[in-house]
C-alpha atoms as an extended CHARMM CRD file, in Angstrom:
* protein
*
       108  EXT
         1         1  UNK       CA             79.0980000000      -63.2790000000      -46.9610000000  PROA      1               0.0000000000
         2         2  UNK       CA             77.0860000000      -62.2620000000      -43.9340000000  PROA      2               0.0000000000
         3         3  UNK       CA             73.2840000000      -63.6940000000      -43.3380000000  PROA      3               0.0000000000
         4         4  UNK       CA             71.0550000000      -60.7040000000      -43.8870000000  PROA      4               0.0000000000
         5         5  UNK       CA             67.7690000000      -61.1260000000      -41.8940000000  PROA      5               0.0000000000
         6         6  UNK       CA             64.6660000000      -59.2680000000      -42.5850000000  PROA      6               0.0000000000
         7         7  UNK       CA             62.9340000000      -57.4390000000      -39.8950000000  PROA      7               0.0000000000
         8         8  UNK       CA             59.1230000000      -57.4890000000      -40.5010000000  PROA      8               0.0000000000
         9         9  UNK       CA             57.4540000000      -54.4350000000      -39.3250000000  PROA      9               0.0000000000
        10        10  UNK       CA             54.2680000000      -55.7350000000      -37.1360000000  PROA      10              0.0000000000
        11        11  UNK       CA             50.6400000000      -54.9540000000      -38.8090000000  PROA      11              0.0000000000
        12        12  UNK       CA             48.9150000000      -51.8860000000      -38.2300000000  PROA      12              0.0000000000
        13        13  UNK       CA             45.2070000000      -51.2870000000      -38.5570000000  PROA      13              0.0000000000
        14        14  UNK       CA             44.9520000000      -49.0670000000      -41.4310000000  PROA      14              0.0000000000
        15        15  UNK       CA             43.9940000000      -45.1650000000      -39.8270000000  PROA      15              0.0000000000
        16        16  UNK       CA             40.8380000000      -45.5830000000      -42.4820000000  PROA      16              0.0000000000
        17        17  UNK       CA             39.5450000000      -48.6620000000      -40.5050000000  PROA      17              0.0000000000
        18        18  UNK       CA             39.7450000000      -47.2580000000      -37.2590000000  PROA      18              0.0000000000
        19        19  UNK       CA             37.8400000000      -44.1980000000      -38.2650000000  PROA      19              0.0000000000
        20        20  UNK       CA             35.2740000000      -46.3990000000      -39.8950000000  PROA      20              0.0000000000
        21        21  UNK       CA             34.9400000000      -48.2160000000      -37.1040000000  PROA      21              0.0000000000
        22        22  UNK       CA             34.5980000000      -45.9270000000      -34.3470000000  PROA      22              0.0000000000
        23        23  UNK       CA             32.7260000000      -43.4320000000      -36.4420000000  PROA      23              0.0000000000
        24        24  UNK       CA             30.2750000000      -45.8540000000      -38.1770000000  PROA      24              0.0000000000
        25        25  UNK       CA             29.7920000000      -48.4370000000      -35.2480000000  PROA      25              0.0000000000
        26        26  UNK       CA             30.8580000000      -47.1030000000      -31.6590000000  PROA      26              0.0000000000
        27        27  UNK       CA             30.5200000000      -43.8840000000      -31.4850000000  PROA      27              0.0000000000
        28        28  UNK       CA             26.5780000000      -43.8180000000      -33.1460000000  PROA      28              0.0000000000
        29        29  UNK       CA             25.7780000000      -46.8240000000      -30.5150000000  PROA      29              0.0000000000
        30        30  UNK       CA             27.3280000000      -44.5900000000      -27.6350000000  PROA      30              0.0000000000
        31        31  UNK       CA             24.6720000000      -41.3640000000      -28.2920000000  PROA      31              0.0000000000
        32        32  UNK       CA             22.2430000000      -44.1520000000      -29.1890000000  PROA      32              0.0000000000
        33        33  UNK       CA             22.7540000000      -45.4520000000      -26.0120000000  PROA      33              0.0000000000
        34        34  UNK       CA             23.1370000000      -42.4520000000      -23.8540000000  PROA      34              0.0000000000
        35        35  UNK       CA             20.2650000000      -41.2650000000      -25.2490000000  PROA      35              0.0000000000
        36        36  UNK       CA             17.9210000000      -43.6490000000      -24.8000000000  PROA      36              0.0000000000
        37        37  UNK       CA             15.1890000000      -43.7240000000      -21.8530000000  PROA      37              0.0000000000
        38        38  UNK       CA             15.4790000000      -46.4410000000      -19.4210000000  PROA      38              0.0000000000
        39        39  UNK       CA             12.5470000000      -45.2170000000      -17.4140000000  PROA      39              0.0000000000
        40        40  UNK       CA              8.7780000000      -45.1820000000      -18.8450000000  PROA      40              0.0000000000
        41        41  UNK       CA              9.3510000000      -42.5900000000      -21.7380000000  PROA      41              0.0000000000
        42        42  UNK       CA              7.7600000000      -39.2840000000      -21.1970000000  PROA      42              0.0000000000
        43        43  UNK       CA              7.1330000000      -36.7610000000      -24.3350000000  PROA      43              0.0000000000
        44        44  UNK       CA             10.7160000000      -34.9900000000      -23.7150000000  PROA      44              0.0000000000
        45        45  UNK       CA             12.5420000000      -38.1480000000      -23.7200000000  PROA      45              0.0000000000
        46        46  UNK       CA             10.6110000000      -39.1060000000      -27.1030000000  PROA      46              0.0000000000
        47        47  UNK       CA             12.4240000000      -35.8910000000      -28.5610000000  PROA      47              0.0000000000
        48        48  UNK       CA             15.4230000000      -36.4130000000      -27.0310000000  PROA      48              0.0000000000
        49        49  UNK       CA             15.6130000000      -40.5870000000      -28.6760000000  PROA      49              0.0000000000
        50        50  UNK       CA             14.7730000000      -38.9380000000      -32.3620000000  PROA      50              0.0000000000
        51        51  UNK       CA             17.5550000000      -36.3700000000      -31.7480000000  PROA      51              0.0000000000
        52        52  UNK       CA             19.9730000000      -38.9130000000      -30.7090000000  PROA      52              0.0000000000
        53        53  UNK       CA             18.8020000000      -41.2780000000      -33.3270000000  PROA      53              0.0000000000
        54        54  UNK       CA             19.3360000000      -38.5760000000      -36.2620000000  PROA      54              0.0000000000
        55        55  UNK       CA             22.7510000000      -37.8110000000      -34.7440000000  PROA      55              0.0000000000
        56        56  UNK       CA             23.8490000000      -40.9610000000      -34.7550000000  PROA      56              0.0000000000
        57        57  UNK       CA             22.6230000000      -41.6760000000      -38.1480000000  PROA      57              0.0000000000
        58        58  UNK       CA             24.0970000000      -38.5630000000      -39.3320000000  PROA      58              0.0000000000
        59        59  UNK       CA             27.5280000000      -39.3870000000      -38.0600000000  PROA      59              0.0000000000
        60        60  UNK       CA             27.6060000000      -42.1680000000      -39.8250000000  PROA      60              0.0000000000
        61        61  UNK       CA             26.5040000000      -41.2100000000      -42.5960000000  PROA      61              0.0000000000
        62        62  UNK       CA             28.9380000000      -38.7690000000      -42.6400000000  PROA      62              0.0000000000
        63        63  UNK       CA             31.9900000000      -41.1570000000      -41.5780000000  PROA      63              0.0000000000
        64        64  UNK       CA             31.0000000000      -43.3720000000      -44.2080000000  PROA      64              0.0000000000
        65        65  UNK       CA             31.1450000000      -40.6950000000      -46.9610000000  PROA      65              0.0000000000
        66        66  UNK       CA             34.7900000000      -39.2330000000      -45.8700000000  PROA      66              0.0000000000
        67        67  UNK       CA             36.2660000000      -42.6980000000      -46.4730000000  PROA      67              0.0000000000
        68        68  UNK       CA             34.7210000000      -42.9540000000      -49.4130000000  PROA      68              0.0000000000
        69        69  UNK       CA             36.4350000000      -39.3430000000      -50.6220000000  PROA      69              0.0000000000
        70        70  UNK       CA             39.5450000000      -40.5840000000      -48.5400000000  PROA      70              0.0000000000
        71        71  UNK       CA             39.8450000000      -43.2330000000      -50.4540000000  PROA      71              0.0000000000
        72        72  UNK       CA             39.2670000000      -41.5040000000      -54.2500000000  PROA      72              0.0000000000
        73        73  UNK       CA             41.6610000000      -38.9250000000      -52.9930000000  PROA      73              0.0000000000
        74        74  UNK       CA             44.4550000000      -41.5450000000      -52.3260000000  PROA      74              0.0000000000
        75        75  UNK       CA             43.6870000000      -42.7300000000      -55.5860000000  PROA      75              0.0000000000
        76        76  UNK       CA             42.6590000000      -46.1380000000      -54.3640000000  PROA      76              0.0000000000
        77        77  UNK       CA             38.7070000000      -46.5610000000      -55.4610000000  PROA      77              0.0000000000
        78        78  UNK       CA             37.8640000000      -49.2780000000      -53.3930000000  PROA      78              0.0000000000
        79        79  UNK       CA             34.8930000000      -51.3890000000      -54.2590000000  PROA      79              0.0000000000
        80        80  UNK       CA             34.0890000000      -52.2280000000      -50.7470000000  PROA      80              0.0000000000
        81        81  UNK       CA             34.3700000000      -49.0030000000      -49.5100000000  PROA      81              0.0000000000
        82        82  UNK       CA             31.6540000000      -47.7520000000      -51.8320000000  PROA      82              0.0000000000
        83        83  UNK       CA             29.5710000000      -50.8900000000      -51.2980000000  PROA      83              0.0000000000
        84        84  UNK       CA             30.0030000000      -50.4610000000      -47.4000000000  PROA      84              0.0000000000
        85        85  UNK       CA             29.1740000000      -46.5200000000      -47.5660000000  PROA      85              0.0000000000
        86        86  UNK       CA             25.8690000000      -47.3720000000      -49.7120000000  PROA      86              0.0000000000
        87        87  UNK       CA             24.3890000000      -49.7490000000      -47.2750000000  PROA      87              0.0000000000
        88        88  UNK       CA             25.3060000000      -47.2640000000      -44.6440000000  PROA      88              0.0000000000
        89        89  UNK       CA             23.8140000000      -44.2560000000      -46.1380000000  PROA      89              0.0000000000
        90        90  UNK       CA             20.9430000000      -46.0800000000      -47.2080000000  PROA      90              0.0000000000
        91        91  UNK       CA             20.0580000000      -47.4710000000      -43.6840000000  PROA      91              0.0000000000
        92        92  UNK       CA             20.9390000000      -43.5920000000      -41.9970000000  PROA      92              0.0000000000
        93        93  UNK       CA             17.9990000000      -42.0010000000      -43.6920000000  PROA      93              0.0000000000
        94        94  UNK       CA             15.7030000000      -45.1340000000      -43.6470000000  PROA      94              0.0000000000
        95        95  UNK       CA             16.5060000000      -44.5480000000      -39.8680000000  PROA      95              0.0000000000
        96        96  UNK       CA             16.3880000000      -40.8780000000      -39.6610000000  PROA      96              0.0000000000
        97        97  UNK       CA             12.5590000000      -41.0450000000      -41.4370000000  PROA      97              0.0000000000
        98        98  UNK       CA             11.5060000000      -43.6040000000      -39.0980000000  PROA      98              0.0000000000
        99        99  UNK       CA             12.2450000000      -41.5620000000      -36.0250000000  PROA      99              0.0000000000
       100       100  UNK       CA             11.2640000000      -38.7280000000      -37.3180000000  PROA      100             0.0000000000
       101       101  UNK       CA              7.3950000000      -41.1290000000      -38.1560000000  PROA      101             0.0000000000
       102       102  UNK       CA              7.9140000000      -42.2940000000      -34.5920000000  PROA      102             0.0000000000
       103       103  UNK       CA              8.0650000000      -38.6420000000      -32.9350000000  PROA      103             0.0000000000
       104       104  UNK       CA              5.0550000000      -37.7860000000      -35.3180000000  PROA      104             0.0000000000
       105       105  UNK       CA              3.1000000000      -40.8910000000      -34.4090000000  PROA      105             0.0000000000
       106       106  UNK       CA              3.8120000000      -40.3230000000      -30.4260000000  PROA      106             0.0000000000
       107       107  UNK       CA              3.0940000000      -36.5490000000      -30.2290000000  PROA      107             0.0000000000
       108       108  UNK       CA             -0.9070000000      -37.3110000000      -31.8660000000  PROA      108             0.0000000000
């Protein structure tokens, strides 16, 4: 009888991870980042930091929420998921209000 071997496929990152990844973590950073001021602020740049704060907070927001229905859809209701998207969600619009304060408190 011949020796069978078995061929093990190398490990992927799941599609789900890299989405979560790039759409919670590096892509918000990047329009954090490119948005930012490096120069002594001046009242446009102020609006321009809030906007690219609330866009980055939004996206991930938003990236955390379509894994969340990716994952229900799949039929998979992942615990982590959930927890991860709460924490997320909850820390976009703590974010979003506190730009929005700091705009407020800077245009006075």
């Amino acid at each position: 009888m011949p020796e069978t071997r078995s061929i093990e496929e190398p490990r992927r990152i799941a599609p789900v991870s890299l989405v979560g990844l790039f759409g919670i973590l590096i892509v918000p950073m990047a329009i954090v980042l490119l948005t930012n001021s490096w120069d002594p602020p001046t009242p446009p740049d102020y609006v321009r930091m809030a906007f690219g704060t609330v866009a980055a907070s939004t996206l991930a927001m938003a990236t955390a929420f379509s894994i969340v229905i990716a994952n229900n859809l799949r039929g998979s209701s992942n615990l982590i998921a959930g927890g991860v998207a709460y924490l997320v969600i909850g820390s976009g619009i703590t974010s979003i209000v506190a730009a929005a304060d700091r705009l407020v408190g800077l245009i006075d």
